[in-house]
C-alpha angles and dihedrals in degrees: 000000000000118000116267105259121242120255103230114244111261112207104223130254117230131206131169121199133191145168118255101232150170103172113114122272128028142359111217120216127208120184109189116203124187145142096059130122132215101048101226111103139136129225128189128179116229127198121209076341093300119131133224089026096106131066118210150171128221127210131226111276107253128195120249123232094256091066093220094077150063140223134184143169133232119193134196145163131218127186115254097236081051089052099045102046068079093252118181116239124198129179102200125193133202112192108191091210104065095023088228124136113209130195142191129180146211143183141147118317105252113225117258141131127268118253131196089254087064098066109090136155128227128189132214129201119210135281118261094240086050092047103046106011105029096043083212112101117176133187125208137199121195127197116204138193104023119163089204136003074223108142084346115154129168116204115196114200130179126211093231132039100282141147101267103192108155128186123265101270124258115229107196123189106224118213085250090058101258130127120236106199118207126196128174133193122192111228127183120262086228092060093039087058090036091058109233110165111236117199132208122201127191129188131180143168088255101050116087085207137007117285105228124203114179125187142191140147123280112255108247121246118219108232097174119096083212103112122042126204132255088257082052093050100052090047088052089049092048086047089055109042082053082054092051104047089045083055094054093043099048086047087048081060104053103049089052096052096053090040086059094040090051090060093033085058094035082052100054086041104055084044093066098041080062100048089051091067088059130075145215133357086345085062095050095040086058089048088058102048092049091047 
C-alpha cells in the first residue's frame, strides 16, 4: 500500500469585523481566521501597534468543509470612548506552518453616504451539523450595505429541476444607517454532495445591473495513496513481470550449476573408486593426471 499523501500547508486568511456604532458601551471585535493547515497558529490583538493592550478569547479550532483546512475566531472588546478617539485594531496572526504573519485591521466607520458599488452579496453553504447531523442544510445569501429595501428583491435558481422555497427575507437596520437583507432557502443534503450549483440574484433600484452569486460544494481531493491509476497500475505490472524473469533465471542458474558440479563430483568419485583397485606407480601416475 502507497503511502497516504501529505496535504500542503495553506497560510490563513485573516478578516476582522466590527459594528459601526455610537450607542454607549462597547464595540465588540470578531477576526475570523480560516483556510489555513496545520492547525497550530497564534493570534494577539494591537492597539495603535502596540502589543498586550488588548484582552481576547479564542475559540476551539474547527475543520473546514473542505476537510483539508482549519478556521478559528478570535473576540475581543474595546470601550467606546477608546473606539471613537478613532484608535487602529489589528488582530495579527502568526501560523508556524506556513511562517506568515497575517493582519487585519479596524477603526471607527467614517461617515460617508452609501453608493450603488457598496452594495454587494455575499452567500453562505451550510454548516456541517446542519449538513450531516441536523438533515436540514440552508444557504443563505446576504445582501449588505443597502441605503433602502426599497424595489429589493432577492431570486434564488438551481442548475438542475428542483423544489426552490426560500424563507421569508430579514431586513436589518445597520448603526450607519444601511440595511443588510437576508434570505434562506432550504436544499437537500443529497443535492449539496451531489454538487448541484445553486444561484442567488439580487436587483435594486440602486444597482445598474444584477448582482449574481452563484454556490456549490468544493470538489473533494483524494489524499490517500490508497488507490493507483490505471498508468500505475500498468508500471507496476511491467516492474513485476522484470522481477519475475530475473527470479526464474537466477533460479535456471543455479540449478545448472549444482546439476554440473554433482557429475563433476560422481565423476571424480567413481574415479577413485577405480584407482583404488590398482596398485602401485599405475595408481599414483592416475592420481596425478585427474588432479
Amino acid at each position: 500500500m502507497a503511502e497516504p499523501i501529505l496535504i500542503e500547508p495553506h497560510a490563513p486568511e485573516v478578516e476582522v469585523f466590527y459594528s459601526c456604532t455610537t450607542n454607549p458601551g462597547t464595540v465588540q471585535l470578531v477576526c475570523l481566521i480560516s483556510g489555513f493547515n496545520p492547525k497550530a497558529l497564534t493570534v494577539e490583538w494591537l492597539v495603535d501597534g502596540e502589543h498586550g493592550l488588548l484582552h481576547s478569547d479564542l475559540n476551539p479550532v474547527t475543520k473546514d468543509t473542505d476537510g483539508r483546512t482549519y478556521s478559528i475566531r478570535s473576540n475581543a472588546s474595546v470601550p467606546q470612548s477608546e473606539w471613537l478617539a478613532g484608535k487602529t485594531y489589528t488582530c495579527q496572526v502568526y501560523h508556524a506552518g506556513t511562517d506568515t504573519t497575517k493582519q487585519a485591521h479596524a477603526r471607527k466607520c467614517e461617515e460617508k453616504t452609501t453608493s450603488p458599488s457598496d452594495i454587494q452579496v455575499f452567500l453562505v453553504p451550510p454548516s456541517p451539523a446542519d449538513l450531516y447531523v441536523n438533515q436540514s442544510p440552508m444557504l443563505t445569501c446576504l445582501v449588505v450595505n443597502l441605503p433602502s429595501n426599497s424595489s429589493l428583491q432577492v431570486v434564488w435558481s438551481r442548475e438542475k429541476p428542483g423544489s426552490i422555497v426560500p424563507e421569508p427575507m430579514n431586513l436589518t437596520e445597520q448603526f450607519n444607517s444601511t440595511i443588510t437583507a437576508s434570505s434562506s432557502m432550504p436544499i437537500l443534503t443529497h443535492d449539496w454532495e451531489d454538487g448541484e450549483n445553486f444561484t442567488c440574484t439580487v436587483n435594486h433600484s440602486n444597482l445598474t445591473s444584477p448582482l449574481i452569486k452563484s454556490i456549490s460544494k468544493k470538489p473533494e481531493v483524494i489524499v490517500s495513496g490508497e488507490f493507483c491509476n490505471e498508468d500505475g497500475d500498468k508500471e507496476l505490472d511491467g516492474l513485476w513481470s522484470t522481477i519475475s524473469v530475473f527470479i526464474t533465471l537466477f533460479l535456471l542458474s543455479v540449478c545448472y550449476s549444482a546439476t554440473v558440479t554433482l557429475f563433476k563430483v560422481k565423476w571424480l568419485f567413481s574415479t577413485v573408486v577405480q584407482l583404488k583397485q590398482t596398485s602401485g606407480p599405475e595408481y599414483k601416475n592416475v592420481i596425478q593426471r585427474v588432479v
